[in-house]
C-alpha positions, 0 to 999 in steps of 0.5 A: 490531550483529550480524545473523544469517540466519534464516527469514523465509518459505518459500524464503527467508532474511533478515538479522536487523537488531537496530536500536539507535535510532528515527533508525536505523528512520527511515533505513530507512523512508526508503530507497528502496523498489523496486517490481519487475515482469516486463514482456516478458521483462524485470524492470522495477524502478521506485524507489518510497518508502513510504506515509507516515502522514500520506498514509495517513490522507489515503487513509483520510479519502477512503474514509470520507467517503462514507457509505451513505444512511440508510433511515428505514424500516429504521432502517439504512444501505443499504450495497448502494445503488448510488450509495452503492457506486460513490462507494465504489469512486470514493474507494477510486480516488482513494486508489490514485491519490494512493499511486500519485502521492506514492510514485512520484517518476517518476509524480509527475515527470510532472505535478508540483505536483497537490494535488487527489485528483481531479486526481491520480486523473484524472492516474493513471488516464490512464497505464500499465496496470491491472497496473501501478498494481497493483503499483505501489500494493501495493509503496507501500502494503505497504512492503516489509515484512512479519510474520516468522512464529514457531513457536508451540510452545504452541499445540495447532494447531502440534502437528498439524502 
């Protein structure tokens, strides 16, 4: 197939890829996925792989199992409760982690075989940087991809430009 450059995004322009089969997209989803950083003067690229549904609907099942107490007097759940916010915040963890952990071969390298999301939040968030697992868990969770933008020649907000 043909692929031609068009503009993705300011300063930048990427191939367009006509894809011809759902095993073709697979491919590409499977490929690795780099996660790049500057570290010191250096560009530092550690090779990562794509969140995957099934690790993603593990993260969203995390988060969601805790739930904001239920005021009987309001009839409402208290979501400003602050056992209820850092449980909250605890889950939302342990959900980096296990991106961080199953995305990341050279994390995982480290203290192979974790299956629990505690002992792999414990794990985690005993190595490397704040920023670091920062951008490793954008670069895992976002995938590399992106919404290509399309000018929008209907709308009226386009014109005021």
């Amino acid at each position: 197939m043909k692929n031609k450059k068009v503009k993705a995004g300011e300063g930048s322009a990427a191939v367009v890829v006509k894809i011809g089969s759902l095993d073709e997209l697979q491919t590409r989803v499977d490929a690795p996925l780099i996660c790049q950083f500057a570290m010191d003067g250096d560009v530092i690229e550690l090779v990562c792989k794509r969140v995957s549904f099934e690790l993603s609907e593990q993260v969203r099942a995390l988060e969601n199992k805790v739930i904001p107490p239920f005021v009987e007097k309001r009839g409402d759940y208290d979501y400003f409760d602050l056992q209820y916010r850092a449980r909250k915040e605890l889950a939302k963890a342990q959900g980096r982690s296990l991106l961080i952990y199953f995305g990341c071969p050279v994390v995982s390298a480290k203290k192979p075989g974790l299956m629990n999301p505690v002992d792999i939040h414990k794990f985690v968030s005993s190595i490397l940087s704040e920023n670091i697992l920062e951008f490793l868990a954008a670069t895992i969770q976002g995938g590399g991809m992106g919404v290509v933008e399309r000018t929008n020649f209907t709308s009226p907000s386009a014109s005021e430009n």
